[in-house]
N, C-alpha and C positions, 0 to 999 in steps of 0.2 A: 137302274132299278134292280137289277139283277143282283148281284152286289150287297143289297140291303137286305133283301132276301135270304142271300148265304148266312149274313152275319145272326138275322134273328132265327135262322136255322140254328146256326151252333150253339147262339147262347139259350136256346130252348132244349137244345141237348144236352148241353153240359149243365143246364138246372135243375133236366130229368135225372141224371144222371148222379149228382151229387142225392137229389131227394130218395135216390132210391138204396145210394150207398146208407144213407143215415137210416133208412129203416130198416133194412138186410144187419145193420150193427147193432139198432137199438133191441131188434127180435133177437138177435142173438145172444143179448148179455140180458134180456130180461130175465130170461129163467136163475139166472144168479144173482139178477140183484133180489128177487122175490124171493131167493132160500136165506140169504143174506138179511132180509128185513125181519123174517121168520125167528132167524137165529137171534138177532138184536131182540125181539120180541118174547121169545123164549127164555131170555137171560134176565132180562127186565122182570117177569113174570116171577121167573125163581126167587129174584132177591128181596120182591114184597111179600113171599111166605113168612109169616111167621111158626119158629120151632118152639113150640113150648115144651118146658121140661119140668118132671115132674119136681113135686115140694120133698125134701128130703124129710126124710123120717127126725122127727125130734127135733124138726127147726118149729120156729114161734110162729110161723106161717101155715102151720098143719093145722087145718082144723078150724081154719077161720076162712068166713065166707069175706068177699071183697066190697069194704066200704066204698060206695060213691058219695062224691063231696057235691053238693049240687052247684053248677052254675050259677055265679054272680054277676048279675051285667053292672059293669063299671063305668061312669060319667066317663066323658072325654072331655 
């Protein structure tokens, strides 16, 4: 009886002991994966700006306001 005892001793140590390795690593690398996700985030953000640039002087596009074509809905 004694015996059985030790054994669910250890393997309840060594179950604490791995759960607590994994949170002590996962706390430590979260601060970088969340600047990390930040940065992805940031980048993403930048490339949906649109730059518009101005109509150069004495093109055929000076001066003229932008036709919209209206929506046609099409059978399928």
């Amino acid at each position: 009886m004694g015996t059985d005892i030790e054994i669910a001793l250890v393997l309840t140590v060594a179950f604490l002991w791995i759960v607590g390795t994994f949170a002590i690593l996962s706390a430590i690398d979260r601060a970088e994966r969340k600047a990390r996700r930040q940065e992805r985030k940031a980048s993403r953000q930048g490339k949906r700006r649109i730059q518009y640039q101005p109509v150069v002087e004495g093109s055929r596009l000076e001066g003229q306001g932008r036709r919209h074509r209206p929506r046609r809905l099409r059978p399928h």
